[in-house]
C-alpha positions, 0 to 999 in steps of 0.5 A, a space after each residue: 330147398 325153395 328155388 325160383 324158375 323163370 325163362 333164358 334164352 332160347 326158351 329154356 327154363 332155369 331154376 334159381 335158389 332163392 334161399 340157403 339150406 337149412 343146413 347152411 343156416 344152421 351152420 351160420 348160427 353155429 358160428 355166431 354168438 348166443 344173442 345174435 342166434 336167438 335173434 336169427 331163431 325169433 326172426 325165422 319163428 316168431 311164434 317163439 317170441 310171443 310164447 316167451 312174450 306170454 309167459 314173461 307177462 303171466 309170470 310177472 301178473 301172477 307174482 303181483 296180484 298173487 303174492 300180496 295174497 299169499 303174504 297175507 295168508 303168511 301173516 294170518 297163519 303165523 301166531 302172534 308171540 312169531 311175528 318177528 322175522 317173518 320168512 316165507 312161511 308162517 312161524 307156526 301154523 294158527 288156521 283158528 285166527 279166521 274164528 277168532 277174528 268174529 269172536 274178536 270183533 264183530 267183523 260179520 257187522 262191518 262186512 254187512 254194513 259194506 255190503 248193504 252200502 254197495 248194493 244201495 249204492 250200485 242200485 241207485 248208480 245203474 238207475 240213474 246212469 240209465 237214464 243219462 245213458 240213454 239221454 247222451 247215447 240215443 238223443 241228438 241235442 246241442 253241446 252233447 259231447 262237451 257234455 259228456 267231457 264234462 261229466 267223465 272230468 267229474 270222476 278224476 276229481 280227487 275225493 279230498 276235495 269234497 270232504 270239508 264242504 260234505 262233512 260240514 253238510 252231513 253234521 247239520 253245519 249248513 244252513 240257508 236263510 232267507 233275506 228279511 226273515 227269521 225262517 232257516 233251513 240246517 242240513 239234515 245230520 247224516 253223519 253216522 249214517 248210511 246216507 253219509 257213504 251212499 250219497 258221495 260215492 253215487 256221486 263219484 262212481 256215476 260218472 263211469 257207468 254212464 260212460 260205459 252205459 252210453 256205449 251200449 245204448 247207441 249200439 243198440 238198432 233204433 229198428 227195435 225202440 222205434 218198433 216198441 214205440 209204435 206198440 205205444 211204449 214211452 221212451 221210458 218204458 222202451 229203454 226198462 223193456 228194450 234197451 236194458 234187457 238188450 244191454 245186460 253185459 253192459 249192466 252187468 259191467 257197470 254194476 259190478 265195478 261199481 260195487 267193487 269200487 265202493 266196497 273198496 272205499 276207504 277214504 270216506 268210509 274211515 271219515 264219515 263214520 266213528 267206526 262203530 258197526 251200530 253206525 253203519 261203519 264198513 269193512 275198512 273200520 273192523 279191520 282198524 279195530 285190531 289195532 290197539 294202544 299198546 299192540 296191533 295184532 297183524 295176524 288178525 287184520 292179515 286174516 281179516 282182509 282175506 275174509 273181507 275179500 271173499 265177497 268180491 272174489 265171489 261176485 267176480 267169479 259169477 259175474 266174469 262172463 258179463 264183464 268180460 263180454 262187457 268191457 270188450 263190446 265193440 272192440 270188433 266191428 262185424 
């Protein structure tokens, strides 16, 4: 029982209860109703709150990311003569679908063409985002902020917006004449071609990286570019030996979302391309290739998306160490 003392006349010292017994408590939540027991109970332990808190929202992430996944696993087990009345078990068990899937379509095409994509594509957005990074994060110049504004504006923009300029310009529709002479220049025909993907999505993901870029760069100490500089190291060679060493999680941040962002992509990889995997057409098109005129064989796209997720499930396991220090640099201020 916790009291309180404090001095009464005369000199004597008196003891006051301050608070009731645990017994006396109990006895209260005895005789009130359930909901207003358990507001008593959270009140005095609010650590029950935040585990019940913790265990709501775990449940709720892992029955949203998770059942997709498994209801596609469903559906690729199950044959194709069951697919009617799906249940939450496949009708039958086929695992040979994940073999047939190859022998069906050269898959293992469309998912090289998805991944030679991303790498090129994330190469060249880390190259050029560094060097706008360190522009916007470690130089002072006027209308640097608004700047800024203006090319984060740039990533909201919505893709269908650039499609019919970029088609006409990726099938040699465009052309730029000279006033008063005969000479013309047509655009280059990239449809069909890797160039035809890369070119808009360095466009459309670079924006992030260089957001994310620009942070790590200006926490870096101008102590060190400066001490780089007086060995005789150019800014350019002062940001490839210094800062982006220094700015690893941050790369790696950048570079993996990026990847994952266009490995992704469906809206120009479905238009850009006419799906032959010889064209360069990704992994959105082999999974297209199982429907057919007369039948859409479900198992075989259910098992050819779990397929198509294993490159990224595996780039984010090896990578999750830089991402999470990535994206939760700066959240604390030593």
């Amino acid at each position: 029982m916790a009291t309180d003392t404090h001095d009464a006349p005369g000199g004597a010292r008196a003891e006051t209860t301050t608070e009731t017994t645990t017994d006396q408590r109990d006895g209260e939540d005895e005789d009130a109703g359930p909901y207003t027991r358990w507001v008593q109970r959270s009140i005095r332990e609010p650590g029950r709150v935040y585990r019940a808190m913790f265990v709501v929202v775990t449940i709720f992430f892992l029955v949203t990311t998770l059942f997709p996944l498994y209801w596609l696993g469903v559906l690729a087990l199950t044959e194709q003569g069951k697919m009617t009345d799906v249940g939450l078990v496949p009708n039958g068990f086929n695992p040979a679908v994940f073999v047939e899937v190859f022998e069906t379509v050269p898959f293992h095409w469309y998912m090289f063409n998805s991944i030679v994509i991303g790498l090129v594509t994330t190469a060249i957005v880390l190259v050029f985002a560094s060097l706008a990074g360190y522009v916007f994060g470690r130089m002072e110049f006027p209308g640097r902020t608004p700047l800024m504004l203006v090319v984060l504006a740039i990533s909201y923009f919505p893709p269908v917006a650039f499609l019919l300029p970029l088609f006409r310009l990726f099938t040699g529709n465009v052309a730029l004449t000279f006033p008063g002479t005969d000479v013309a220049i047509t655009s280059p025909m990239l449809f069909n071609t890797p160039g035809a993907l890369v070119l808009p999505y360095s466009a459309l993901f670079m924006p992030l990286s260089i957001f994310i870029l620009t942070t790590f760069y200006a926490q870096i100490p101008d102590g060190l570019e400066r001490a780089s500089r007086v060995e005789g190291t150019t800014r350019l060679g002062a940001l490839y030996r210094v800062i982006v060493p220094l700015s690893a999680p941050g790369l790696a941040t950048a570079g993996v979302l990026t990847f994952i962002s266009v490995y992704n992509e469906f809206f120009f990889g479905f238009l850009m391309t006419d799906g032959q995997p010889d064209h360069w057409a990704p992994i959105v098109w082999g999974i297209f290739r199982f429907q057919g005129q007369y039948a859409d064989l479900y198992n075989y796209m259910a098992a050819a998306s779990l397929i198509g997720i294993v490159p990224v499930a595996v780039l984010v396991v090896v990578a999750q160490e830089r991402i999470v220090s990535g994206l939760t640099a700066g959240a604390l201020k030593e």
